[in-house]
C-alpha positions as CSV (number, residue, x, y, z in Angstrom):
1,X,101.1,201.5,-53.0
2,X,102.3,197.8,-51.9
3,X,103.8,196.5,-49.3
4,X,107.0,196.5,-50.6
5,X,107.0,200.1,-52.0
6,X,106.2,201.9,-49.2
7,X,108.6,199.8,-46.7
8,X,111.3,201.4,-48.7
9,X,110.2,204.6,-48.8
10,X,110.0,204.5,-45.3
11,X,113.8,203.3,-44.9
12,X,115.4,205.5,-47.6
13,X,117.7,208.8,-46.8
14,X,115.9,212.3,-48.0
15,X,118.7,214.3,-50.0
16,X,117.7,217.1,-52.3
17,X,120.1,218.9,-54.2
18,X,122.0,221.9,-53.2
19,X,122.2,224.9,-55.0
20,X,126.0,225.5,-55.6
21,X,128.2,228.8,-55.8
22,X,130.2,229.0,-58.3
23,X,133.5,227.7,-56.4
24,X,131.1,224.6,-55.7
25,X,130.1,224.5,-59.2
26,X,134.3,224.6,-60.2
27,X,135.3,222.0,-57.9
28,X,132.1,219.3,-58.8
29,X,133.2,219.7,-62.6
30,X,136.6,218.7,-61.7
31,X,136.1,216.3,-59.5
32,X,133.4,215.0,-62.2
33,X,135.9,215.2,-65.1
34,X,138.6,213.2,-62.7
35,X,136.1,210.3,-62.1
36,X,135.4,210.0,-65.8
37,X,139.1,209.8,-65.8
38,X,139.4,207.0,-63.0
39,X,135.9,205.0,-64.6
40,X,137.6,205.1,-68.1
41,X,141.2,203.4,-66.2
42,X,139.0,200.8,-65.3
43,X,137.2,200.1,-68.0
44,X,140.8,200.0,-69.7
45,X,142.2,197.2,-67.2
46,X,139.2,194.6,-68.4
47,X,139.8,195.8,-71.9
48,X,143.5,194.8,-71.8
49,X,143.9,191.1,-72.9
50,X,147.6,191.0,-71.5
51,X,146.8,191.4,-67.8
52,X,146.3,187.7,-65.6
53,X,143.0,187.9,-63.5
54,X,145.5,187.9,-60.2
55,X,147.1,190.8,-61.7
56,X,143.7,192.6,-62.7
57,X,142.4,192.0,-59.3
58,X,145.3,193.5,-58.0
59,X,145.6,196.9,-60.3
60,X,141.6,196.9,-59.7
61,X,141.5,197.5,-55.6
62,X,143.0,201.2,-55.7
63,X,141.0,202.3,-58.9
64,X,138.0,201.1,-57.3
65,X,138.7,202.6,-53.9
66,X,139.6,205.8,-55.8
67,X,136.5,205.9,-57.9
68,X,134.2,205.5,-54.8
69,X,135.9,208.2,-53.2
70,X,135.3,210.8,-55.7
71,X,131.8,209.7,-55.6
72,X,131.8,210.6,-52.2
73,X,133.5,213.7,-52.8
74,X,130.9,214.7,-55.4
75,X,128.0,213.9,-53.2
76,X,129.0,215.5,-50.7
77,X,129.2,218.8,-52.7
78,X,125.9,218.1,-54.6
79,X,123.6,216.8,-52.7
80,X,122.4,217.7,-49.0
81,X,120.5,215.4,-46.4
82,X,117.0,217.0,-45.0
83,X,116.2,214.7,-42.6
């Protein structure tokens, strides 16, 4: 192993994955299936021709603030930290 590699091995965060019930399992999907929803918006803003950059900037701040919250969300729910 290099340098490198084991310097960040030593600095990243040990998750593993939960095992989920099956109210866990209900609420992942959805939250998965609403942050297709909120990456497919966004993909939708670039692909609209019509929008300024200001204006793209603009709509672009809450999407993106929304998406990264539902990754939270589903991280949270998936995986757990074990030490």
């Amino acid at each position: 192993m290099s340098i490198y590699a084991s310097i960040g091995y030593t600095r990243r965060d040990h998750y593993r994955e939960r095992t989920l019930s099956n109210k866990n399992s209900k609420i992942l999907q959805e939250l998965e299936t609403e942050l297709r929803n909120a990456q497919n918006e966004h993909s939708a803003l670039y692909e609209d021709m019509s929008i300024t950059d200001e204006e793209l900037k603009e709509l672009e701040k809450p999407l993106q603030i929304k998406i990264d919250d539902l990754i939270n969300r589903v991280c949270d729910i998936k995986y757990e930290k074990v030490w």
